[in-house]
C-alpha positions, 0 to 999 in steps of 0.5 A: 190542472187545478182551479187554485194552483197555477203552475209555474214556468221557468224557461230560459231565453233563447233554450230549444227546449224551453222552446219546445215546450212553449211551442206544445203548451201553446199549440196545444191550448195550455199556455195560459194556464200557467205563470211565467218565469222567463230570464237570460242567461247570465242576469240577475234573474238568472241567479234569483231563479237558480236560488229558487230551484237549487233545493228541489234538484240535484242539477238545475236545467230548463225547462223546469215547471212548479207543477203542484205547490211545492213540486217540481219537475225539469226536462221537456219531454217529461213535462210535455208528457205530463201535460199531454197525458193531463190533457188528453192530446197526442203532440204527434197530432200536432202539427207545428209542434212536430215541425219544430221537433223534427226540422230546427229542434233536431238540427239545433241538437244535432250541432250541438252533439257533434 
């Protein structure tokens, strides 16, 4: 990541896949490296935060990252895969992250695709 650019999160309250994300960023020693723009759905930040990504995507979802100034990227797994390859780990290495994946992520996905 650069020195002077510090990438942007915008994660919403209570999503399992902003989680994810956190939870690699995290265990993977990364989370400070970025600012945080976190809201609850239905809020006013909320709204603010739709009206700051509307013009850089066809559909707004979450987890979405400013990786560079002016460049924007959206989807969990494509954002860990960024970050994991930029630095360097293997997020089936880690353990928690795992754990999450496979045991409440998967169920949390699993109700929600019956």
């Amino acid at each position: 990541m650069s020195a002077t650019f510090k990438p942007t999160l915008y994660l919403k309250h209570a999503c399992p896949f902003s989680f994810k994300l956190r939870v690699f960023l995290l265990e993977a020693g990364l989370l400070d490296a970025f600012a945080l723009r976190e809201f609850v759905s239905g809020t006013d930040d909320e709204s603010d935060v739709h009206r700051e990504l509307e013009p850089h995507f066809e559909k707004v979802s979450f987890p979405t990252a400013q990786i560079a100034d002016g460049t924007f990227m959206n989807e969990s797994d494509t954002l860990i895969a960024h970050y994991a390859r930029e630095a360097g780990v293997n997020p089936a290495a880690m353990p928690t992250f795992r754990e999450y994946v496979t045991g409440p992520f998967a169920t949390i996905i699993s109700a929600y695709s019956k």
